[in-house]
C-alpha positions as CSV (number, residue, x, y, z in Angstrom):
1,X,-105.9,-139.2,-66.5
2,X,-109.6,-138.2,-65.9
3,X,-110.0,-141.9,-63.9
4,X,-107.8,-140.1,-61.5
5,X,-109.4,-136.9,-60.6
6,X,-112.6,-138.9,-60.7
7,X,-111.2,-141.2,-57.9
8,X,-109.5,-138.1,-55.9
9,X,-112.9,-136.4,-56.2
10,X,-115.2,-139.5,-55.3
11,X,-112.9,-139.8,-52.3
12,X,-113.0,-136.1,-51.4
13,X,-116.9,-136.9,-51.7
14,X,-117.1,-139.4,-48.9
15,X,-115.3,-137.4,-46.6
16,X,-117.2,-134.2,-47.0
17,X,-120.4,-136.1,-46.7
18,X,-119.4,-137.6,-43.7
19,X,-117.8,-134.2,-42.3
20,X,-122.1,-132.3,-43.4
21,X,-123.6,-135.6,-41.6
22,X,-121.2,-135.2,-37.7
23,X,-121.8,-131.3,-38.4
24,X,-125.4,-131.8,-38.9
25,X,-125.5,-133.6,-35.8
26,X,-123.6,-131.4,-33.8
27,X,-126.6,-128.5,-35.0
28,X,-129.2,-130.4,-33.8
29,X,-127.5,-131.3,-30.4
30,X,-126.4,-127.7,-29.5
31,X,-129.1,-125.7,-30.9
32,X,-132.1,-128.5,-30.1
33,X,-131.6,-131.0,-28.2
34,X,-129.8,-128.9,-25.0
35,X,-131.7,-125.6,-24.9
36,X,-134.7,-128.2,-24.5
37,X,-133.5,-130.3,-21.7
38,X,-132.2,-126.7,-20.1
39,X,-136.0,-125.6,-19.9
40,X,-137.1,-128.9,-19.3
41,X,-134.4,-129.1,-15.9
42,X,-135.4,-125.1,-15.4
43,X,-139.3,-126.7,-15.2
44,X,-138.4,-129.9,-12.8
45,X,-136.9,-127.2,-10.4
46,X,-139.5,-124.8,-10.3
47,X,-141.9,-128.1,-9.4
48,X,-139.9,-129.1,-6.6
49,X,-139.8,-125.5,-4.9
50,X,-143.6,-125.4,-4.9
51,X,-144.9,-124.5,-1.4
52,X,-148.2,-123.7,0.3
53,X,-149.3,-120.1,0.0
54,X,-147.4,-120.2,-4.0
55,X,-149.3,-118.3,-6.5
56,X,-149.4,-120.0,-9.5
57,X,-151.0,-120.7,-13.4
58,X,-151.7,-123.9,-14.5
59,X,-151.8,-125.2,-17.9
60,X,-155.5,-124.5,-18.4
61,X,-155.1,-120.8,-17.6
62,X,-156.1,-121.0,-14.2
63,X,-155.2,-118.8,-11.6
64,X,-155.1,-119.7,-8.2
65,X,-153.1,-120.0,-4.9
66,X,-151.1,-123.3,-3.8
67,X,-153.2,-124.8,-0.6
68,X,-151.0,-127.9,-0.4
69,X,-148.3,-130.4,-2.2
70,X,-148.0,-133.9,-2.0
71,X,-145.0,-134.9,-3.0
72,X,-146.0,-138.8,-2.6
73,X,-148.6,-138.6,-5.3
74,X,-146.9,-135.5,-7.1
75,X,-150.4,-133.2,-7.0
76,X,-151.2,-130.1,-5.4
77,X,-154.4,-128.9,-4.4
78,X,-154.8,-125.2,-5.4
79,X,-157.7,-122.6,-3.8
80,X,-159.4,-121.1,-7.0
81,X,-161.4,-118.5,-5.4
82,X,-162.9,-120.8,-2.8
83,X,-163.3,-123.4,-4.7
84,X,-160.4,-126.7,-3.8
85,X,-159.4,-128.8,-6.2
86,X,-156.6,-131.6,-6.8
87,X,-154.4,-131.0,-10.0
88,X,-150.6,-133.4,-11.1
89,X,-147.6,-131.4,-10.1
90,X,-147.1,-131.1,-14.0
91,X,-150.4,-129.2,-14.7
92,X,-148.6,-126.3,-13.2
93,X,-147.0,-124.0,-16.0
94,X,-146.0,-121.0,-14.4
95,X,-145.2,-119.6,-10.2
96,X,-146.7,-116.0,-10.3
97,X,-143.9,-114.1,-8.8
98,X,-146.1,-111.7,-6.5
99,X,-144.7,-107.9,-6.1
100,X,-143.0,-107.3,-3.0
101,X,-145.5,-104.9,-0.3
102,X,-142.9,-102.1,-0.6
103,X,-142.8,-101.4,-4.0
104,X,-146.6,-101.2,-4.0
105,X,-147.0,-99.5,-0.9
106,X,-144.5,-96.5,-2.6
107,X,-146.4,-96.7,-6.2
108,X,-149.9,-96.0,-3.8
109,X,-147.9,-93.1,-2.3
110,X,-147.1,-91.7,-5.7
111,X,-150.4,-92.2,-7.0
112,X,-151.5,-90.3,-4.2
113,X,-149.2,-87.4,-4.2
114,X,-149.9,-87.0,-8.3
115,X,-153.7,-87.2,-7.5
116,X,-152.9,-84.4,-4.5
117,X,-151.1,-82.0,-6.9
118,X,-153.9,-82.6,-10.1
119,X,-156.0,-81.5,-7.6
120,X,-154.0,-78.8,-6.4
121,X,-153.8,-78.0,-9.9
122,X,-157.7,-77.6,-10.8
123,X,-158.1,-75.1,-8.0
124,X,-155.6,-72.6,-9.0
């Protein structure tokens, strides 16, 4: 009688071990494996929109402004300040999204009117 359960329960065994390993899997895949190839795809993009005039950070911390792409060779030469040099497509980490004129031409104007009325302020 206990040969029975024994078999039922090495049998029950084999399937729950298989049923941990395809769930295991299945982890790895949707909480590894895709979010990676997601940024990895999101990184390819941002490479191929790279333009002249692009503000950008490389992988070495440098900041400095696209001057131009090759796409034959995959490099871009970037303007550090004056100073020209040739770097792989890859080396770039990061496009510096710059602030459009009009919202720092109004955050001048407020800075300006809250200077205007602390100063308005120290007279009285």
């Amino acid at each position: 009688m206990n040969i029975s359960f024994m078999a039922a329960a090495a049998g029950f065994g084999s399937y729950s071990t298989i049923l941990m390993m395809v769930v295991l899997v299945g982890f790895t895949y949707f909480f590894m494996i895709k979010p990676q190839k997601k940024r990895q795809q999101q990184a390819m993009d941002m490479l191929s929109k790279l333009k002249k005039g692009d503000k950008v950070i490389l992988v070495s911390g440098l900041h400095a402004k696209i001057d131009s792409v090759n796409d034959k060779d995959k490099t871009v030469v970037v303007d550090a300040d004056g100073i020209f040099l040739t770097f792989s497509k890859m080396a770039v980490r990061q496009v510096v999204e710059a602030a459009p004129e009009q919202e720092v031409k109004s955050a001048e104007t407020e800075e300006k009117a809250a200077s205007e009325e602390e100063k308005a302020n120290e007279d009285k």
